[in-house]
LODOTI-50525 format. One line per field, with one value per residue (C-alpha): residue in three letters; x, y, z. Coordinates in steps of 0.1 Angstrom, whole numbers, plus 5000, padded with zeros to 4 digits. Example, Ala and Ser with C-alpha at 12.3 -4.5 7.8 and 13.67 -1.06 7.14 Angstrom:
<pts>
resn Ala / Ser
X 5123 / 5137
Y 4955 / 4989
Z 5078 / 5071
</pts>
This chain:
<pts>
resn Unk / Unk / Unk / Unk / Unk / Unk / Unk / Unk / Unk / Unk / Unk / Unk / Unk / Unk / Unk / Unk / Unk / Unk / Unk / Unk / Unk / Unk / Unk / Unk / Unk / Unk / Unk / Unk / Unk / Unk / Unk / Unk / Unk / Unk / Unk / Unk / Unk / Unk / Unk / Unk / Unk / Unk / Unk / Unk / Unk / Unk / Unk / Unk / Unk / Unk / Unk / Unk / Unk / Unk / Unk / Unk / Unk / Unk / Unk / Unk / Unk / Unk / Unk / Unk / Unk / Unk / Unk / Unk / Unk / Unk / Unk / Unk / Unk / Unk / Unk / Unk / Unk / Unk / Unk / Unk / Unk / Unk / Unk / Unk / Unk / Unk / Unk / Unk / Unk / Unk / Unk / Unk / Unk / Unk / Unk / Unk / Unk / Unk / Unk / Unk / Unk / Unk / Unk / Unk / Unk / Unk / Unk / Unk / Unk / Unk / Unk / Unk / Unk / Unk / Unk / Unk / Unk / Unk / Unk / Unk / Unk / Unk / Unk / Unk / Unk / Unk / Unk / Unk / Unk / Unk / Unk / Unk / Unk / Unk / Unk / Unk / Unk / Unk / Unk / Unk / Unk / Unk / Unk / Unk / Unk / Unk / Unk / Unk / Unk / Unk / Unk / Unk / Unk / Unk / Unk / Unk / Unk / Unk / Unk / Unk / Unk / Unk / Unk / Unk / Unk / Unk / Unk / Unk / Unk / Unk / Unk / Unk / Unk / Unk / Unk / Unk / Unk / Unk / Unk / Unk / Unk / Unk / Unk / Unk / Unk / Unk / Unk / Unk / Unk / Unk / Unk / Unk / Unk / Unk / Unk / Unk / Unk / Unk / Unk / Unk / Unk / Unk / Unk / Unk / Unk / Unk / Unk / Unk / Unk / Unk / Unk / Unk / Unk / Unk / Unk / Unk / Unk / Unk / Unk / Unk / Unk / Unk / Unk / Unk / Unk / Unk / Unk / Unk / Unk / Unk / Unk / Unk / Unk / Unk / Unk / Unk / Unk / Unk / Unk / Unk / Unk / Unk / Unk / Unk / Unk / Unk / Unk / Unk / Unk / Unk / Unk / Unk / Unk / Unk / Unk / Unk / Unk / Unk / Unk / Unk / Unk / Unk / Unk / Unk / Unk / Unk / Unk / Unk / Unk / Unk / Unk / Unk / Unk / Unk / Unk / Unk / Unk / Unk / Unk / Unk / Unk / Unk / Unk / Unk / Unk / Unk / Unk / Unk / Unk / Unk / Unk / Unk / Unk / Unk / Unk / Unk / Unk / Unk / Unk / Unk / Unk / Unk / Unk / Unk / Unk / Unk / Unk / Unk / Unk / Unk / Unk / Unk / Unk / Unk / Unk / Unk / Unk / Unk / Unk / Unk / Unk / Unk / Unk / Unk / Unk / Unk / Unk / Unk / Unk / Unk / Unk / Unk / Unk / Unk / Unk / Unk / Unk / Unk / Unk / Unk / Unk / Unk / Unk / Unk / Unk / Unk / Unk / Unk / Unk / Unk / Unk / Unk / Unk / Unk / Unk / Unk / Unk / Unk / Unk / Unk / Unk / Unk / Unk / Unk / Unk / Unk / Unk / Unk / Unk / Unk / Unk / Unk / Unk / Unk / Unk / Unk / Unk / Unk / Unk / Unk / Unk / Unk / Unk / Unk / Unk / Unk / Unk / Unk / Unk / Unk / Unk / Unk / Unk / Unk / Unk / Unk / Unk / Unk / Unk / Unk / Unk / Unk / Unk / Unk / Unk
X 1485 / 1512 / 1549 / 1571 / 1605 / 1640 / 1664 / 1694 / 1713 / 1698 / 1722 / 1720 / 1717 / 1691 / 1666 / 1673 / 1658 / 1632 / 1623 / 1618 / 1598 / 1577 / 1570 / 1562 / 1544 / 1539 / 1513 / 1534 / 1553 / 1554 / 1587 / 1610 / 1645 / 1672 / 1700 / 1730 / 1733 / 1708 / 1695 / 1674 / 1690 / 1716 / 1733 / 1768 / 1781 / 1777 / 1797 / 1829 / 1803 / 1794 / 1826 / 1840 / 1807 / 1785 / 1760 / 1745 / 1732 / 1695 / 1702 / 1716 / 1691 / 1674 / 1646 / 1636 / 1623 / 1590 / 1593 / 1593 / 1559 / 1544 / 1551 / 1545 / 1582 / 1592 / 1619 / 1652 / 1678 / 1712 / 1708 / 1731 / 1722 / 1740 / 1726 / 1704 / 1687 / 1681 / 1663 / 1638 / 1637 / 1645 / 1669 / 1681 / 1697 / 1720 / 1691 / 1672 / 1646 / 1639 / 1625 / 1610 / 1611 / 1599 / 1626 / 1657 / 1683 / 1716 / 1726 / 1758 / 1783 / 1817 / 1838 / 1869 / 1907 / 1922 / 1961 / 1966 / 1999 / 2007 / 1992 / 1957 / 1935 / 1946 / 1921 / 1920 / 1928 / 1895 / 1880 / 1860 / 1829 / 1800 / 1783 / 1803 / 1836 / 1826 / 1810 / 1845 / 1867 / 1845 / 1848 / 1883 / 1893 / 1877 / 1909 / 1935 / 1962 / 1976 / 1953 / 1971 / 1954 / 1966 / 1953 / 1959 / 1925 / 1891 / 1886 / 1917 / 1921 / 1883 / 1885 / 1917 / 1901 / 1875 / 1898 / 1914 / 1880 / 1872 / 1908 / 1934 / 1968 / 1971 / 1995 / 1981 / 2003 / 2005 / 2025 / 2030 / 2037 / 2005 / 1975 / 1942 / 1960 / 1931 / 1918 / 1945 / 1981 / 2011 / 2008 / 1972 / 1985 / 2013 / 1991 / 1967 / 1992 / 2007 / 1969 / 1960 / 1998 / 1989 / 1958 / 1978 / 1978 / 2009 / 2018 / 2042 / 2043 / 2065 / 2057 / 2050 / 2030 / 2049 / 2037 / 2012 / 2024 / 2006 / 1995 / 1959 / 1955 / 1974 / 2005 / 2027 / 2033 / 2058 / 2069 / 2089 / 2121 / 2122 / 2106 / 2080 / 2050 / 2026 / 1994 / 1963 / 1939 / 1943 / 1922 / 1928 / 1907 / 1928 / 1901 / 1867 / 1864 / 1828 / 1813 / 1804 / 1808 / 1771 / 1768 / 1799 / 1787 / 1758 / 1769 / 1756 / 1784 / 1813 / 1840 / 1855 / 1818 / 1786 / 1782 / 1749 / 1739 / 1721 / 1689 / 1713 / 1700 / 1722 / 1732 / 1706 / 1671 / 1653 / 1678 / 1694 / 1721 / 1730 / 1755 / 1792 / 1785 / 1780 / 1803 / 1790 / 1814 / 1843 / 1838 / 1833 / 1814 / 1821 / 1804 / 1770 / 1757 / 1762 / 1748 / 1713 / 1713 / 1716 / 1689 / 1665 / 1670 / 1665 / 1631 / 1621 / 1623 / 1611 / 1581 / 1579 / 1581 / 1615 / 1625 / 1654 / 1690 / 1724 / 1753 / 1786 / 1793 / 1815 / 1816 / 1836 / 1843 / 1835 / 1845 / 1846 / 1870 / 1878 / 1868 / 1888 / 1867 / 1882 / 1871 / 1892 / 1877 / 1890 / 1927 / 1946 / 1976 / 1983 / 2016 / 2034 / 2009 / 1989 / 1994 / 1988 / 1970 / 1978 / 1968 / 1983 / 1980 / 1995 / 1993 / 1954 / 1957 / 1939 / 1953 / 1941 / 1948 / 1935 / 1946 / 1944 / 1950 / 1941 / 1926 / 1900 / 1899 / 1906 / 1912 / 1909 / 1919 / 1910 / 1918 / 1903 / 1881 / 1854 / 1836 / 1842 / 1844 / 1807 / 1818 / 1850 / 1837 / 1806 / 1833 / 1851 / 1820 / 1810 / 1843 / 1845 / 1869 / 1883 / 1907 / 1880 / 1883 / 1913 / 1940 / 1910 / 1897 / 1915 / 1898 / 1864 / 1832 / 1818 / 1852 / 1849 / 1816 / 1821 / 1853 / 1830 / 1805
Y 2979 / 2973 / 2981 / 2957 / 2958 / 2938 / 2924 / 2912 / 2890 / 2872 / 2877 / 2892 / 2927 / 2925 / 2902 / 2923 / 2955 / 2932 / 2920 / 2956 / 2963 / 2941 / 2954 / 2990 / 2988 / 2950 / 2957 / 2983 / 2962 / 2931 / 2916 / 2894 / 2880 / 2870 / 2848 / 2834 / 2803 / 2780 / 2782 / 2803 / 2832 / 2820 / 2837 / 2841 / 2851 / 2815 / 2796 / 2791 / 2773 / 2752 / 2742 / 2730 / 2711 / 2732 / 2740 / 2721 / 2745 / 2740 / 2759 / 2786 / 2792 / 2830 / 2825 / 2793 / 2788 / 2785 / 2818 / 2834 / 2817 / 2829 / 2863 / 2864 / 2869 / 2854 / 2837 / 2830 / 2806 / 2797 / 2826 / 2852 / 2890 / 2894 / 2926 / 2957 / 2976 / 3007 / 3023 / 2989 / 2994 / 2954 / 2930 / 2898 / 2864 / 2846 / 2817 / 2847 / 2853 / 2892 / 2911 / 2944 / 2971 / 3001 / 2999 / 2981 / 2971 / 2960 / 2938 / 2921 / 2915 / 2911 / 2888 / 2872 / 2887 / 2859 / 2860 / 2862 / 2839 / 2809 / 2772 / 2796 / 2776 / 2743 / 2720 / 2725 / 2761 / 2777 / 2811 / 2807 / 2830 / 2804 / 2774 / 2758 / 2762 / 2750 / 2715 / 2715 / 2719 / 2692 / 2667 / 2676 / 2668 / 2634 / 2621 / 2646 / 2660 / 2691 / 2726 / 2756 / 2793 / 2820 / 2850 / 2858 / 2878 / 2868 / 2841 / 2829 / 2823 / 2810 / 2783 / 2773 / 2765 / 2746 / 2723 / 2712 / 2699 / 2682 / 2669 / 2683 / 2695 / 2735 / 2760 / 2796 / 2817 / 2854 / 2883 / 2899 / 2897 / 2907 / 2887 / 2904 / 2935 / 2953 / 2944 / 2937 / 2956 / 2935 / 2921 / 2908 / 2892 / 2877 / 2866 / 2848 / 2831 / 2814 / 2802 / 2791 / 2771 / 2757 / 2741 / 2727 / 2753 / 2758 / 2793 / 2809 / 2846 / 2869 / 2845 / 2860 / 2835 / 2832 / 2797 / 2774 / 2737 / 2704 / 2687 / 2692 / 2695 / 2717 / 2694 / 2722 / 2760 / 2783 / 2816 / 2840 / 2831 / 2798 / 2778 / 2757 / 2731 / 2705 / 2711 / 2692 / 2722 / 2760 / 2782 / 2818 / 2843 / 2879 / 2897 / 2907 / 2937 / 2952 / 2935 / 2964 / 2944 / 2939 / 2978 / 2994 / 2973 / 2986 / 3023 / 3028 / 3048 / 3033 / 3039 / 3012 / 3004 / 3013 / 3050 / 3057 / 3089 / 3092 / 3072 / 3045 / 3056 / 3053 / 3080 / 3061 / 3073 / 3045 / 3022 / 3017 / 2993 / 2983 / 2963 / 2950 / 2960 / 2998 / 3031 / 3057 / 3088 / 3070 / 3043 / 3003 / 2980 / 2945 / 2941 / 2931 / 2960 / 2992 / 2964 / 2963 / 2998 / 3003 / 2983 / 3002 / 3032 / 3018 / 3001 / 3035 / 3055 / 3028 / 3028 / 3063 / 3074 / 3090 / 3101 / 3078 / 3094 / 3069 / 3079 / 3063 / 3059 / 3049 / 3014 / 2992 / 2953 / 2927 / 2888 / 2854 / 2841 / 2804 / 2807 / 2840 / 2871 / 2899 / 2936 / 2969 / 3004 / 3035 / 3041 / 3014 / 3017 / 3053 / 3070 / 3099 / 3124 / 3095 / 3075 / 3042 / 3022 / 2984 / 2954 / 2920 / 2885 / 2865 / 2831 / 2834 / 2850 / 2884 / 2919 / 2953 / 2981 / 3021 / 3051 / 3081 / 3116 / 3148 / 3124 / 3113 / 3076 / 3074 / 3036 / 3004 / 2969 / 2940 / 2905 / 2872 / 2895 / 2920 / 2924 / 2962 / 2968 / 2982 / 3007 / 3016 / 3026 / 3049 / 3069 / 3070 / 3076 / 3105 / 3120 / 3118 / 3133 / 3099 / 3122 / 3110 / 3076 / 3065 / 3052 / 3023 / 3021 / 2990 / 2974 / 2981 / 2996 / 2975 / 2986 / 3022 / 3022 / 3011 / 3031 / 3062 / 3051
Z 3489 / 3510 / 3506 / 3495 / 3517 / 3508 / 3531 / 3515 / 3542 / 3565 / 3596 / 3627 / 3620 / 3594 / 3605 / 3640 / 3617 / 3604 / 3643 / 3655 / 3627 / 3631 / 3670 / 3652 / 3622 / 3612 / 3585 / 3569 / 3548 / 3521 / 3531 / 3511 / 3528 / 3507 / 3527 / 3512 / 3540 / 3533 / 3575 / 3592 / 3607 / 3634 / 3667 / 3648 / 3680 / 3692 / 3661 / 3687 / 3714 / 3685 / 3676 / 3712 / 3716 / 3740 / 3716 / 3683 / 3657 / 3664 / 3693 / 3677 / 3652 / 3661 / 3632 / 3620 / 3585 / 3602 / 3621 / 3584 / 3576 / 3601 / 3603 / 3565 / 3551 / 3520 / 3523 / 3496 / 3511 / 3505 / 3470 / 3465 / 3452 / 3425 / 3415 / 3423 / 3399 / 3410 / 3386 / 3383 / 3422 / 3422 / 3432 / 3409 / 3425 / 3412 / 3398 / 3383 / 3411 / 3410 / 3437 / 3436 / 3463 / 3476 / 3505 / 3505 / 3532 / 3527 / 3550 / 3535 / 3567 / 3561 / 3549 / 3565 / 3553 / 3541 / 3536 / 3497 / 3496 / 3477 / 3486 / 3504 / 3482 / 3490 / 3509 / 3545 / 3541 / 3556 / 3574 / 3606 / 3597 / 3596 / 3604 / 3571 / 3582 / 3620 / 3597 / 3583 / 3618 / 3633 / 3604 / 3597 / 3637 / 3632 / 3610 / 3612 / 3640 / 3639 / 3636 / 3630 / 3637 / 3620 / 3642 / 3678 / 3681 / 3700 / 3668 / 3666 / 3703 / 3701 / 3670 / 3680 / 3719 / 3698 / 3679 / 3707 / 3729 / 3692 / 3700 / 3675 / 3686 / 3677 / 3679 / 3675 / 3644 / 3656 / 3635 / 3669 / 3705 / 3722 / 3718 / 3717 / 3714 / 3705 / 3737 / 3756 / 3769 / 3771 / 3806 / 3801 / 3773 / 3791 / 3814 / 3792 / 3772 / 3802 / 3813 / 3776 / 3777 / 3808 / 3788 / 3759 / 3736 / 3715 / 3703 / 3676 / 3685 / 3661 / 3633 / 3596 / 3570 / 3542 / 3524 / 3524 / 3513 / 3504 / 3472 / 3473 / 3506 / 3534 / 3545 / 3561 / 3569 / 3557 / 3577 / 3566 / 3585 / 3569 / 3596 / 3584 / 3604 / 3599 / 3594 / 3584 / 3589 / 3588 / 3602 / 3591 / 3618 / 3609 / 3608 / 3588 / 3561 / 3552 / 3522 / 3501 / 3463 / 3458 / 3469 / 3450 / 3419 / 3418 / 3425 / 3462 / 3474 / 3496 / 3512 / 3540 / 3539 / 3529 / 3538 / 3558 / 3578 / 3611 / 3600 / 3583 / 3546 / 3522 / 3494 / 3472 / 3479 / 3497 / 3507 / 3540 / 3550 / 3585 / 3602 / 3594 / 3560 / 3573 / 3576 / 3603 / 3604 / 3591 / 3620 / 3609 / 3633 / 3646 / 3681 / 3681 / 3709 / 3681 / 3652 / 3674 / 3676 / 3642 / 3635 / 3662 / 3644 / 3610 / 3619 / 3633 / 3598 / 3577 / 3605 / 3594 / 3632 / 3620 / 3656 / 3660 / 3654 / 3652 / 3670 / 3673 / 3718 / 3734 / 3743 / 3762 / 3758 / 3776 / 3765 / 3779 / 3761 / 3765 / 3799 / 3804 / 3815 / 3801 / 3801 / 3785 / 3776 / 3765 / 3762 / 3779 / 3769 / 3778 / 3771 / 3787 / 3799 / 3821 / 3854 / 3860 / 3887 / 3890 / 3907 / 3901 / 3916 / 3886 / 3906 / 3896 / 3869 / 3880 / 3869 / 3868 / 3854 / 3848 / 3831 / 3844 / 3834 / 3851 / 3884 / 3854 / 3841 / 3806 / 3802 / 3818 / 3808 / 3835 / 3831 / 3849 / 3872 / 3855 / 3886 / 3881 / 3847 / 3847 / 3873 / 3859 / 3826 / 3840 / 3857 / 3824 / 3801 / 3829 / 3824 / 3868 / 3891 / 3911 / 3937 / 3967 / 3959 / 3938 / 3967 / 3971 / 3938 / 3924 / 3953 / 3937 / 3936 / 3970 / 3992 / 3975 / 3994 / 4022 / 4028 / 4021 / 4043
</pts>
């Protein structure tokens, strides 16, 4: 008799858990997916190429509804957990269906932060988190004119590239002055809001939301100064938070997120979580390369190999945004203890820049050429002395080499 396994969220990270499971024990386990998007599972990741038109959502799609048949996974689309009995050992949706388990993984994401300020429910007044809200940008582009974005982060910068190719007018709404800052220092910033201008994009840097306006449906924005815009759409992208309701109500315990240890078990005996849903050593996850790696580790215990072990590393980014390649690690910022090595040509928008403290590389941020970034980040991850080489190393790794030839 086989064990009966139960995903709930059928997203990247879980059905990623599922996927190596399946490569390491595939008769193990009598598996049951419960999704609350009525799709298969789809490359989330890819929602922004969707939106401006480069992809259609077929071709996102990771696991068809077929793919589930096959492989022998019962499948519950577009239903909602709504609770987890843990002394039953079974899950109920919100139609009734109940599932019992042996194993459970939560799987639950995150959900958008939406600003909690008057006129937020008003038509028009969306997230960009799944295929939905792209439906709704492309539909709401076919009759309407002006987009606003609140959020000057990867999203914002990548729904509001989106509206425009579906050929809305937008202007970007950002509480600060650096865009990307968690990615980017000020000049990058600079740099990349005088090449998105230069495309037609409108931004309101400084600007605080005060105020949603409109009937039933968005008409204008409100900041905080008094100023106000038109707006037939708003797209809020300020960020995600772990969604840890199903888990808290249900007493898993939580914190940020769902609290796992090394093997990604929860405090509850036999139930793991993985994912955006997940806390790891006080650390919260939102790029997809730790998400895989989570779910390596879990397929490995519920394989029963058990060898696998989680831990947090440091990573480093690297985006294409709107066209942009971008690249930062470590401490980019830097303050008064470190150095700083630059290279600029603003003309084509290219700009370097590593930290250094000690002759050691302890942050790099490089915008419009990542040729390097790879480079830059193994001597930073190997903690390496660059005295030999650091008069030439904004020139990168090729010159480095041939210099010391």
């Amino acid at each position: 008799m086989k064990e009966k396994l139960v995903l709930i969220g059928n997203g990247m990270a879980g059905m990623r858990t599922v996927d190596e499971l399946l490569k390491l024990a595939p008769d193990k386990y009598d598996i049951t997916v419960f999704g609350a998007e009525p799709h298969g599972n789809y490359n989330r990741i890819m929602l922004s190429p969707v939106l401006a038109g480069d992809k259609t959502m077929d071709e996102i799609i990771i696991q068809s509804v077929q793919w589930y048949q096959d492989n022998d996974i019962t499948l519950h689309i577009g239903k909602s957990v709504i609770k987890i009995d843990r002394f039953k050992r079974e899950v109920i949706a919100e139609d009734g269906i109940t599932a019992h388990y042996d194993r459970l993984i939560l799987a639950t994401g995150s959900v958008p932060v939406m600003l909690s300020i008057p006129g937020n429910e008003l038509e028009g007044v969306i997230s960009f988190r799944d295929i939905n809200d792209v439906n709704v940008m492309i539909e709401t582009a076919k009759n309407h004119k002006n987009a606003i974005v609140i959020g000057g982060g990867l999203l914002g910068l990548e729904a509001a590239n989106g509206l425009m190719v579906q050929g809305m007018e937008v202007s970007v709404v950002h509480r600060g002055s650096t865009l990307m800052n968690q990615q980017l220092d000020q000049t990058a910033s600079d740099l990349m809001l005088a090449e998105l201008e230069a495309k037609g994009m409108r931004f309101l840097l400084n600007h605080d939301t005060a105020e949603f306006i409109g009937k039933e449906r968005v008409e204008r924005v409100r900041f905080k100064d008094g100023s106000e815009v038109n707006a037939d759409l708003v797209v809020m992208a300020i960020g995600v938070r772990p969604n840890i309701k199903l888990a808290q109500d249900s007493g898993i315990q939580c914190e940020r997120g769902i609290i796992v240890d090394n093997t990604l078990q929860t405090f509850s005996p036999n139930i793991y979580a993985v994912g955006e849903c997940v806390q790891h050593r006080n650390q919260t996850f939102g790029l997809v390369a730790p998400l895989f790696e989570q779910a390596k580790v879990c397929a490995n215990h519920l394989a029963e190999m058990g060898i696998a072990s989680y831990t947090s590393v440091v990573t480093s980014t690297k985006l294409k945004v709107t066209g942009i390649d971008l690249f930062s690690a470590g401490d980019f910022i830097g303050d008064d203890t470190t150095e700083e090595l630059i290279f600029k040509d603003p003309a084509h928008y290219i700009y370097k820049k590593i930290v250094v403290k000690n002759n050691k590389i302890v942050g790099t941020v490089l915008y419009g050429d990542t040729t390097d970034g790879r480079w830059y980040f193994s001597l930073f991850a190997s903690n390496q002395d660059i005295s030999a080489i650091r008069d030439n190393i904004l020139f990168g790794q090729h010159y480095v080499e041939l210099k010391n030839v």
